[in-house]
C-alpha positions, -999 to +999 in steps of 0.1 A: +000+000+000+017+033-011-010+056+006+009+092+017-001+094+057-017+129+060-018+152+094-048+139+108-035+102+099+004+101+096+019+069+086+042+068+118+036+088+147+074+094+156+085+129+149+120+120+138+105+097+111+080+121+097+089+142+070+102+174+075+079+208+072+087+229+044+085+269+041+051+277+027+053+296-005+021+319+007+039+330+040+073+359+034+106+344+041+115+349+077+080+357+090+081+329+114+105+326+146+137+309+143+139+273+148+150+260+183+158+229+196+137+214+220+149+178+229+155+182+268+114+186+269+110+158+242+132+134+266+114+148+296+078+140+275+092+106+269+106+099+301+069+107+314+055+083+293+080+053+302+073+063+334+036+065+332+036+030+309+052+011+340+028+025+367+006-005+357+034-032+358+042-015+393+007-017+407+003-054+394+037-059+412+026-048+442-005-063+440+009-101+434+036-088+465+002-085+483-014-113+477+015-136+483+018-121+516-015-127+522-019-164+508+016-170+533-003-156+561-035-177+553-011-204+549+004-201+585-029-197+596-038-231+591-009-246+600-015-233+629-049-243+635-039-281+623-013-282+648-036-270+679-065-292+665-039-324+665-023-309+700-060-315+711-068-346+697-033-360+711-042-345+749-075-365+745-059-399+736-034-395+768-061-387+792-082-422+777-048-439+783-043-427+817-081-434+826-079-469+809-046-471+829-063-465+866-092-483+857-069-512+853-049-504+887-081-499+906-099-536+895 
């Protein structure tokens, strides 16, 4: 497709591979102000937009930090819980053997 990219619909959208303005013929020569450089605030622009592009990657980062934390705490949780519930369970059996054991002393 050899379709020319017009303003509204540019075929690239980076400035440095878009075709260079040229002088109007309407307009006198030297009307306009004299070009300037102005790449500090295009690196400052573009550092922006890095910078604003890996917000997202940073909040899902911290998010899935979160949640880890979280699924480790749930996790210790229930360790926990197991180990009273067996602590129980293991308390229960030595007071039936010590019953079963004076029951046996006393007859």
């Amino acid at each position: 497709m050899n379709a020319r990219g017009t303003i509204d619909r540019p075929l690239t959208h980076d400035p440095k591979k878009q075709a260079p303005m040229k002088p109007s013929t309407s307009e006198p020569a030297g009307s306009a102000t004299s070009d300037f450089t102005t790449t500090g605030a295009n690196d400052s622009r573009q550092n922006r937009t890095r910078e604003m592009q890996l917000i997202p990657e940073a909040l899902a980062r911290a998010h899935m930090h979160e949640r880890l934390h979280r699924a480790e705490q749930e996790r210790r949780a229930v360790r926990l819980a197991t180990a009273r519930r067996m602590q129980r369970r293991a308390e229960r059996a030595s007071m039936r053997a010590r019953r079963a054991l004076a029951m046996a002393v006393m007859q």
